[in-house]
N, C-alpha and C positions, 0 to 999 in steps of 0.2 A: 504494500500500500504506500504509496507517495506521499509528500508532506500535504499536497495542494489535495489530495484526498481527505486526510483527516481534516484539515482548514473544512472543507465543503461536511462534512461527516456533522461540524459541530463539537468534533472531541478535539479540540486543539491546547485542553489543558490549562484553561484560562482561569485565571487565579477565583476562588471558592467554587469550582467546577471539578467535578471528578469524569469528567468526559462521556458523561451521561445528558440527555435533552430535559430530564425531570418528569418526563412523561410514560414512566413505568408502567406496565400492567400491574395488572393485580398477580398473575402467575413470579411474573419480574421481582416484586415486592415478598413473595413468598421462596423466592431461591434467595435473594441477598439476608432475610432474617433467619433463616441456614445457615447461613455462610456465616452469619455475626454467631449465633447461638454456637455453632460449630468452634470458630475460632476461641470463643470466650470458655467453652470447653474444655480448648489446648490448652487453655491460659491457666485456667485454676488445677488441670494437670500437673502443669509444669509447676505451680507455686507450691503445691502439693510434696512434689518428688522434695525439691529444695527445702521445704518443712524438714520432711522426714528425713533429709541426709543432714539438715543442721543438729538437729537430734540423735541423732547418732553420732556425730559429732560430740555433743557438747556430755552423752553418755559415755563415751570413750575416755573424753578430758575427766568425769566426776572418777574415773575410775583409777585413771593415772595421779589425780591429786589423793586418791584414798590409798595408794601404794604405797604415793611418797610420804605422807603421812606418818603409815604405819613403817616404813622403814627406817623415817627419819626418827621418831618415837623407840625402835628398837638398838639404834646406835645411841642415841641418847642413853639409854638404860645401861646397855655393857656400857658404855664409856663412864658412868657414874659406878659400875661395880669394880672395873678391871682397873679404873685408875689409881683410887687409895692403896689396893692392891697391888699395883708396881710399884709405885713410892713407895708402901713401905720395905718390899723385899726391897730396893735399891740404900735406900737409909740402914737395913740390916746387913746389905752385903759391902757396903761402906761403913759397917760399923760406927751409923752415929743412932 
């Protein structure tokens, strides 16, 4: 199709025009609220999926800060038992 086609066509894209005359059928009217319903669809699909992988996400992260937590809390504890305990064999094997 030529440019002097779509000029004469009416769809030349002219600014708040979607290269439609405005004169739709009613069949016309009933395929484009399809097409919307359809898209909007895709849409809360797609926001959907994104939910559910932030979530998973953010259950992965609760589960790495409850490791490091409990790991951090575990060295805490030997390091509060095993310490006194080398100072003093060291003071003992230094004989003071």
């Amino acid at each position: 199709m030529t440019v002097d086609a779509v000029v004469r066509d009416g769809r030349d894209g002219a600014p708040g025009r979607d290269g439609r005359d405005g004169n739709d059928t009613p069949r016309e009217n009933q395929i484009n609220v399809v097409r919307i319903l359809s898209d909007l669809k895709y849409i809360k699909e797609r926001i959907d999926q994104m939910c559910k992988s932030g979530e998973d996400q953010d259950s992965r992260l609760d589960n790495v800060e409850k490791l490091t937590w409990a790991g951090a809390s575990l060295v805490g504890l030997l390091t509060a038992i095993f310490i006194p305990i080398a100072v003093a064999a060291v003071k003992k094997w230094l004989g003071l």
